[in-house]
C-alpha positions, 0 to 999 in steps of 0.5 A, spaced: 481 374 701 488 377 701 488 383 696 494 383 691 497 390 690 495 393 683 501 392 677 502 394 671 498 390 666 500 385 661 499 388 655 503 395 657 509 392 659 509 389 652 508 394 649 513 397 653 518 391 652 517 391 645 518 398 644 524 399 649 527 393 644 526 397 638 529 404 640 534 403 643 539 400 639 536 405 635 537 411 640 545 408 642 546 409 634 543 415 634 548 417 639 554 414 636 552 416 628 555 423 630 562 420 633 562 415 627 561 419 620 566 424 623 571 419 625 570 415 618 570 422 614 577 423 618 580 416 616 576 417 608 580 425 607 587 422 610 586 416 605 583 420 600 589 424 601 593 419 600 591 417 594 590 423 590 598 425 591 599 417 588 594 418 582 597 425 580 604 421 579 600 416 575 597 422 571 604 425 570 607 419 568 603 418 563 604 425 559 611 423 560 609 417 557 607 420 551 612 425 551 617 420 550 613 416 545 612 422 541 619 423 541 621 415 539 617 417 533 621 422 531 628 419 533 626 413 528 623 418 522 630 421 522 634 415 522 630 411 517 630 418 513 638 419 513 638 412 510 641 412 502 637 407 499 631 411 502 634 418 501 634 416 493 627 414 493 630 407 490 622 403 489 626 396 490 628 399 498 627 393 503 621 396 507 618 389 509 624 389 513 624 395 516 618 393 519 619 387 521 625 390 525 623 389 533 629 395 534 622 399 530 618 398 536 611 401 534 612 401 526 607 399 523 607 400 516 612 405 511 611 409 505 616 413 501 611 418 497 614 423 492 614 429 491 608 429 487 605 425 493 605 419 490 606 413 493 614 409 489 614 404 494 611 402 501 610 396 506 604 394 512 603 389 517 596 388 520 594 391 526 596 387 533 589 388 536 582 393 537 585 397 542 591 400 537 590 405 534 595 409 528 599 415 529 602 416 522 609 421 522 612 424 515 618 425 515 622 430 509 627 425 505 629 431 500 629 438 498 624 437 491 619 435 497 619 427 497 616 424 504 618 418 508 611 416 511 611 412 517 605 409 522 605 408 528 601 403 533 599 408 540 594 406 544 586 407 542 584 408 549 590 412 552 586 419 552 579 415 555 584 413 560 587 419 563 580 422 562 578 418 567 584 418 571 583 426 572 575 423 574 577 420 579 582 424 582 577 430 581 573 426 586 578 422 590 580 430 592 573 433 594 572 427 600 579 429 602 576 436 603 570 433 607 572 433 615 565 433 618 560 428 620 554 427 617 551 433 615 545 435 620 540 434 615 541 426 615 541 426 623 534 430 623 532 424 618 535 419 623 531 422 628 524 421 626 525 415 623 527 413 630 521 416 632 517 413 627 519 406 629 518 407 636 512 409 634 510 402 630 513 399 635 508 401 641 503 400 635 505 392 634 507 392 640 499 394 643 495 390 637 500 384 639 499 384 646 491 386 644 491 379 642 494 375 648 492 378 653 485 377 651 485 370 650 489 369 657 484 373 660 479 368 657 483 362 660 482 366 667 475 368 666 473 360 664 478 358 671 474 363 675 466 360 672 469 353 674 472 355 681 464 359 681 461 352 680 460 352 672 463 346 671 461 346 663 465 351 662 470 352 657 475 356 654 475 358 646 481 360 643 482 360 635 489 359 632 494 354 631 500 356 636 502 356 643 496 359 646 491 356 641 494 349 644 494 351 651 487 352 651 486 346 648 490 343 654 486 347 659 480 344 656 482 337 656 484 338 663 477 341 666 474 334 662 478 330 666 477 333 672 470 332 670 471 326 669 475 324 675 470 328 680 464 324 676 469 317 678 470 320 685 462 320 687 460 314 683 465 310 688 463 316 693 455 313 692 458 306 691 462 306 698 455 308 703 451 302 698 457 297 699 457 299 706 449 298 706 449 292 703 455 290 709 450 291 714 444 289 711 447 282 710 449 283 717 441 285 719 437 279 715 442 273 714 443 273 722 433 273 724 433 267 717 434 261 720 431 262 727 424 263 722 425 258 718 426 253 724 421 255 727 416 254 720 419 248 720 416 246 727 410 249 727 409 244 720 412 238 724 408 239 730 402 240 727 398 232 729 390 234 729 386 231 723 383 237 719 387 236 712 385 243 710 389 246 716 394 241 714 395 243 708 394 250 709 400 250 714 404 245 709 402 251 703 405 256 708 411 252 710 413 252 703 412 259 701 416 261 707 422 258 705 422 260 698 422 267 700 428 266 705 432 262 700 430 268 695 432 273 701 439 269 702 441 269 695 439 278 696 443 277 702 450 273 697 449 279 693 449 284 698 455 280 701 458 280 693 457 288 694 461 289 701 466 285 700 469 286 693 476 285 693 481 290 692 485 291 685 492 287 685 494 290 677 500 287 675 503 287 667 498 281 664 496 279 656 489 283 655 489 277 649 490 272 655 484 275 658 479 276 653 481 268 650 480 265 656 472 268 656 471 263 651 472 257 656 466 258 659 461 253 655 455 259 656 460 264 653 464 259 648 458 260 642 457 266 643 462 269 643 466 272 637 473 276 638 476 281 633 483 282 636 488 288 634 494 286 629 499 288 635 499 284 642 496 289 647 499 289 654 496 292 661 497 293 668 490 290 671 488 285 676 487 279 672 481 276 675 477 283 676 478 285 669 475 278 667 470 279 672 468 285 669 468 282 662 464 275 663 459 281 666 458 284 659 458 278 655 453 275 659 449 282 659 450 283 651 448 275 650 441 276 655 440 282 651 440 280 644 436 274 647 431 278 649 431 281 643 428 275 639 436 275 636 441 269 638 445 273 644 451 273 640 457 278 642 462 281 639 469 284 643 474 288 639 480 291 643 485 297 639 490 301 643 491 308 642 499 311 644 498 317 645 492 316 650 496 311 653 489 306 654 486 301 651 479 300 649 475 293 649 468 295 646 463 289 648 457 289 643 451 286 642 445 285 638 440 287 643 435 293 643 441 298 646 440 302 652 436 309 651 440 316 652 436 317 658 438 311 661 446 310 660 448 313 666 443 310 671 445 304 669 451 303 672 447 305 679 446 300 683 440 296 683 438 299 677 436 293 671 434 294 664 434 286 663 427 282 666 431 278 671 437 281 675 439 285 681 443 291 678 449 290 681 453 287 675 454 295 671 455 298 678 461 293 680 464 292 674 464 300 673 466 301 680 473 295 678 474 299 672 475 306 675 479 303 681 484 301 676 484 309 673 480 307 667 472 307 666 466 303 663 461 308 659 456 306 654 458 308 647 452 314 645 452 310 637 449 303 637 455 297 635 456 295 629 452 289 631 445 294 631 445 293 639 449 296 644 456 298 646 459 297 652 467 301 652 472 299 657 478 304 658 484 301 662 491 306 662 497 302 659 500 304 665 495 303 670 495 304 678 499 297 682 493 297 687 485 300 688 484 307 686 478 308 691 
């Protein structure tokens, strides 16, 4: 036996695979994190930059905005108060129209005050909205004092809004000043956070690994008692996934080896019984008439007057040839064992079959069928499955005969798809069959029943088998009390003889 050099076990190599997976994208990051924070923080500053100078135009655009809205507000203070009716502080002055006036852009109310300061006339509109607030502007009317009051609409949110500009333009201005990568604190974290998932990885990776292995080297250590001769061995892997089904499928493949091993020296043992019986039928049929011709003349040719001898020599005349006729009839049956026919399958009705075991007078009121709801088709010789099951019946009716009942015999048939077989249970109402006796009863010679000769079970096991099926006999007793008699045949079974 070859010695296969030494490599690195299943489990390292996971664990190696496992953590090589996680790290190096990890190490390829870390490598390019440096060159990539750089480059980012060059394209940020430059677009900072730029954003900066945009955001300081806007800024000054909205002081000049004020600016030129202050002054708005002091242009039409100065023109309305150079108006007459205004200037004589005339309370009839039309100031609704003032107001109303859109060249008065912002105006929202007027007031001409005294200079006492109180109000002689005055006119208001309601406020556009929540976020306008009012600015109001006196403007001097005449030297005794009086006022020309008015109130302007600005913006509520116009200093909140340049606040926040200056914010943005505060921050916007510190990420123009970055112009390096990362610091050096976030590459050493990076760092260890990539150690740490190697780390974890290797961990997994030999917990994982663990796991598998184990339940492999499981599978090998119970191929290797097979191979040893422990043929009850068998692998016990827990779980639902991949592996737990594997061994499930390794378990029932060393069943059906098993399975095929016992078929095989069955048919083994049933080949050196058929070739005895060949040359046994061969050894006594050929000495059986001489002897029975000579009995016969020794009768015929006694003439002497002594009628004790007489009949003595008549009485042993007709002892020898019932036990030559008893010795042809073991010698038809051993002709039946040595000459059974090889199976010819073809796809027939199994329904066809069974029905036809009805035709058979000593069967037909007895008989009782319980067909499945769906037509069940195999690839079997027609005449020896027939044979096969003839034999049952007429075993179930002997026992249920021999046990006091009135011999009848039930066969059902079912399929199962994902087995590909059929099986056609035969019960009957006999006492059943002992547990110690159910596989000896397929040997040959070998009778539970008072009259027979044990060969009925060994062929019609022997026909089932060369059709890839098999003849057992069920470990429960049937339905009916007695016993149950099982025959397997593939849906798709062989075209000729497996044996």
């Amino acid at each position: 036996m070859t010695t296969r050099p030494r490599r690195l076990s299943l489990r390292f190599r996971v664990t190696m695979l496992l953590a090589v997976s996680v790290m190096l994208p990890l190490v390829v990051a870390y490598l390019l994190v440096g060159q990539l924070g750089k480059t980012a923080a060059n394209v940020a500053a430059s677009d900072a930059s730029l954003r900066v100078a945009s955001m300081e135009k806007a800024t000054h655009r909205y002081h000049d905005l004020v600016d030129m809205t202050k002054r708005l507000h002091g242009e039409v203070a100065e023109r309305l108060a150079k108006r007459p009716d205004l200037a004589a502080l005339d309370p009839h002055s039309d100031l609704r129209a003032i107001i109303e006036d859109p060249s008065q852009a912002g105006l929202r109310a007027i007031a001409i005050l005294g200079a006492n300061g109180t109000v002689i006339a005055e006119a208001t509109k309601p406020p556009t909205g929540p976020d306008w607030r009012d600015k109001v502007v006196d403007q001097v009317l005449r030297a005794d004092g009086a006022t020309l009051r008015l109130t302007f609409e600005v913006s509520a949110t116009l200093q909140q809004e340049l606040q926040e500009l200056k914010e943005s333009i505060d921050g916007t201005r510190t990420v123009s000043q970055i112009q390096s990568a990362l610091p050096a604190t976030y590459q050493l974290t990076f760092l260890i956070l990539i150690i740490l998932a190697g780390v974890v990885a290797m961990v997994i990776g030999m917990a994982l690994s663990t796991l598998e292995t184990r339940r492999i080297e499981a599978l090998v250590a119970t191929a290797r008692k097979v191979s040893e001769g422990q043929l009850d061995a068998r692998a016990e892997l827990r779980g639902g996934d991949e592996m737990a089904e594997l061994g499930d499928a390794f378990n029932v493949m060393l069943d059906k080896l098993e399975e095929t091993r016992q078929q095989i020296e069955y048919l083994q043992r049933m080949g050196v019984w058929q070739d005895v019986a060949r040359r046994l039928a061969h050894e006594i049929k050929n000495p059986l008439t001489p002897i029975q011709l000579a009995v016969q003349q020794c009768v015929s040719a006694y003439k002497g007057e002594d009628p004790r001898f007489k009949k003595l020599l008549s009485d042993a005349g007709e002892i020898v040839e019932e036990e030559i006729e008893g010795l042809r009839r073991l010698v038809d049956t051993f002709r039946t064992l040595g000459a059974l026919p090889r199976v010819e399958a073809s796809p027939i009705a199994l329904a066809e079959v069974i029905e036809e075991l009805q035709l058979d007078p000593t069967m037909a009121a007895r008989l009782t069928l319980k067909p499945p709801g769906e037509d069940v088709t195999v690839r079997a010789d027609k005449l020896l499955l027939k044979r096969v099951l003839a034999n049952l019946v007429e075993n179930g009716i002997h026992a249920g005969q021999e046990a006091g009942h009135a011999g009848d015999v039930v066969i059902s048939w079912s399929r199962d798809p994902r087995r590909e077989v059929v099986a056609i249970n035969v019960d009957d109402h006999g006492k059943g069959v002992a547990e110690d006796k159910r596989e000896k009863i397929f040997e040959p010679y070998v009778t539970t029943k008072a009259t027979g000769t044990g060969l009925g079970l060994a062929i019609a096991r022997k026909i089932a088998i060369e059709h890839g099926g098999e003849l057992q006999v069920a470990p429960d007793r049937a339905p009916t009390g007695g016993a149950r008699f099982v025959v397997s045949l593939p849906l798709r079974g062989p075209e000729s003889s497996l044996a």
